[in-house]
C-alpha positions in Angstrom: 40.8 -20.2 11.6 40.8 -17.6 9.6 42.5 -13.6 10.3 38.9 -12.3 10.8 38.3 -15.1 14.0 41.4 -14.8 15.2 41.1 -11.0 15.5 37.8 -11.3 16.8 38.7 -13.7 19.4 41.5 -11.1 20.4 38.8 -8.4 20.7 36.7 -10.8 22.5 39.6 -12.2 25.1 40.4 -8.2 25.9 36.9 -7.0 26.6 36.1 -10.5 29.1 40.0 -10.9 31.0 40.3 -7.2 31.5 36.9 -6.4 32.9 37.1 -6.3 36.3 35.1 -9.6 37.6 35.6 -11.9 41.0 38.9 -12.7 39.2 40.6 -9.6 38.7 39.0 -8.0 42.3 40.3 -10.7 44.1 44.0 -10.4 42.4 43.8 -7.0 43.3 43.0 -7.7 46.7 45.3 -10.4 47.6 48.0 -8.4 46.5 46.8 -5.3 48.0 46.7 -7.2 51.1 49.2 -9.6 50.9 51.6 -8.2 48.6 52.5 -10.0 45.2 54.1 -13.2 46.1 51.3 -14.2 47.6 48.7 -13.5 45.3 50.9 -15.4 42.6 49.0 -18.9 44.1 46.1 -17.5 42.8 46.7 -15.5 39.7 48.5 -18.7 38.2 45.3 -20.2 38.8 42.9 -18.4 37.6 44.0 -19.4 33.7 44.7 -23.2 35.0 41.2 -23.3 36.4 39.9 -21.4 32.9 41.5 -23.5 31.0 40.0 -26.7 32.2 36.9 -25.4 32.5 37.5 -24.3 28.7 38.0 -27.9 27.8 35.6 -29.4 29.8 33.0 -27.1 27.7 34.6 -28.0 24.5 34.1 -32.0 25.4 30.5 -31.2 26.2 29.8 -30.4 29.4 28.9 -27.3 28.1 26.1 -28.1 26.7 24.6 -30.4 29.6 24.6 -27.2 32.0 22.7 -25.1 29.4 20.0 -28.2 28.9 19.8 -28.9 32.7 18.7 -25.3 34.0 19.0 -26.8 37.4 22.3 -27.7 37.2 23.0 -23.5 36.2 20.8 -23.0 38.5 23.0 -24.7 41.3 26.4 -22.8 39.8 25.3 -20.0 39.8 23.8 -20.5 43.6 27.5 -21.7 44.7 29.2 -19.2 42.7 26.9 -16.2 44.6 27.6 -17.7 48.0 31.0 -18.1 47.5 31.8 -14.2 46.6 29.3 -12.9 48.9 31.3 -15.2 51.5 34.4 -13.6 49.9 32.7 -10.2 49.9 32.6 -10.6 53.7 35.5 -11.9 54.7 37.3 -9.1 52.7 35.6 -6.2 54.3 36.7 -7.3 57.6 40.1 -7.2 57.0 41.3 -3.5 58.2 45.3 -4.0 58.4 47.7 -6.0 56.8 48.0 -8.2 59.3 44.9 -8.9 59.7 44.9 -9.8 56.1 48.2 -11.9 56.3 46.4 -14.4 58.3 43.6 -16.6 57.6 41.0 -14.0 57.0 42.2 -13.6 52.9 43.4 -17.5 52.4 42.7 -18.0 48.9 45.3 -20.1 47.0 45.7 -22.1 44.1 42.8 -24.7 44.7 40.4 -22.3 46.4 41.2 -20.4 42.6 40.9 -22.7 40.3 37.5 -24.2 42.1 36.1 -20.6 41.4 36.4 -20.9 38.0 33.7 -23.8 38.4 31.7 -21.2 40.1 31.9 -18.3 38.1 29.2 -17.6 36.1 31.0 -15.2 34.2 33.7 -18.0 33.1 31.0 -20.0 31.8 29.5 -17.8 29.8 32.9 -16.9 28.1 33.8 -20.7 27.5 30.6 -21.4 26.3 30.4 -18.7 23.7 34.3 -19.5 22.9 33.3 -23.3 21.7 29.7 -22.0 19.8 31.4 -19.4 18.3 34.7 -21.0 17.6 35.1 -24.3 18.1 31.9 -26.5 18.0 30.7 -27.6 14.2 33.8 -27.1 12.8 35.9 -29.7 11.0 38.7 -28.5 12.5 37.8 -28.4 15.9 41.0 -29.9 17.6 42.8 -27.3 15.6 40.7 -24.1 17.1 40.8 -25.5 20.5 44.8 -25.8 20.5 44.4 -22.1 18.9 41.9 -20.9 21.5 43.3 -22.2 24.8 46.7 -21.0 24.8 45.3 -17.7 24.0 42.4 -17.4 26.7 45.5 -18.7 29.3 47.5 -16.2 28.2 44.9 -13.3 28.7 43.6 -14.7 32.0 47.0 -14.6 33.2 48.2 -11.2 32.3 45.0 -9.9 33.6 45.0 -11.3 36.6 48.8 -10.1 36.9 48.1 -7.0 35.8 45.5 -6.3 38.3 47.6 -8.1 40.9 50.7 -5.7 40.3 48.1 -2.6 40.5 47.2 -3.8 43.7 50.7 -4.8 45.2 51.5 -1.1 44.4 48.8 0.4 46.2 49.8 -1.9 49.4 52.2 0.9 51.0 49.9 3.6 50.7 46.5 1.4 51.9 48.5 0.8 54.8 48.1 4.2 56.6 45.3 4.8 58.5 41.5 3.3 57.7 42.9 2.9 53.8 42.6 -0.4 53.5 39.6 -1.1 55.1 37.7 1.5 52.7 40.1 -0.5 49.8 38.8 -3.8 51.4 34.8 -2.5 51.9 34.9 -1.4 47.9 36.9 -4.5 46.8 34.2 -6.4 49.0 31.4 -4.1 46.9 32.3 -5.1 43.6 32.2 -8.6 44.9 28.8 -8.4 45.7 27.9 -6.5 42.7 29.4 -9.7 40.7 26.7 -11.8 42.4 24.2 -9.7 42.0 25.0 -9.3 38.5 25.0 -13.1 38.5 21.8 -13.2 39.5 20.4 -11.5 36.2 22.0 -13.8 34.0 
């Protein structure tokens, strides 16, 4: 891989971890919620989840969910559900101790599944192994350049995010703060889906 790849898959990895995306809202909101320890289950696996799903796509599986639309079709329906689900059961958490319960349980499985549902992930990994990886006679060789650095920026982002949102956790925590924080994270969940419908 060549300087001109790798800086384009650089550009590329920026844009897609640090766009705000089911990912990086729900970071935010475990932390805000639940402060930073806890969302840790989740932000380390968010780039485990990636990852496999990465590979996965590179072995081929890739390309059987673009040739069987039904079986995008059926992601994608899971994938809506399951934030719009999320959506809801975010914007009915009002205080943090609501949120401490079982209201906000996602963890390391219930992450790393959502990878699997995330239309926005495919997209990424799919594009990663057409426009990197697939046809080339060093394949193996792209894919050990490629992963590491797509876990790298999934995990920083979702950090990053999660850190932005264990700060605001003192300061949601007066008055009706953090439902309105909840409602808008629960917003931008159901703007995801919608947006996962047009793709």
């Amino acid at each position: 891989m060549n300087w001109q790849e790798f800086t384009a898959l650089l550009v590329l990895a920026t844009a897609m971890s640090f766009s705000p995306g089911p990912n990086t809202t729900l970071s935010t909101a475990l932390a805000a919620n639940g402060g930073l320890q806890r969302a840790m289950r989740f932000v380390i696996a968010v780039p485990v989840g990636w990852t496999l799903l990465l590979l996965l796509c590179a072995a081929g599986v890739g390309a059987l969910v673009v040739a069987v639309p039904s079986l995008r079709w059926g992601i994608k329906a899971f994938g809506i559900v399951y934030l719009l689900w999320l959506a809801w059961k975010l914007s009915r958490s009002a205080s943090l101790a609501q949120a401490d319960g079982q209201r906000l349980n996602v963890g390391f499985k219930q992450g790393v599944m959502l990878q699997f549902l995330n239309i926005k992930a495919w997209l990424l990994a799919l594009t990663l192994v057409a426009g990197w990886i697939a046809g080339q006679p060093d394949a193996l060789q792209r894919l050990a350049i490629v992963a590491p650095v797509m876990l790298l920026y999934a995990f920083v982002s979702n950090l990053t995010y999660a850190v932005a949102g264990a700060l605001l956790r003192h300061w949601l925590a007066q008055g009706q703060r953090l439902l309105w924080f909840n409602r808008l994270m629960g917003a931008v969940l159901v703007l995801t889906a919608w947006w996962m419908l047009s793709v």
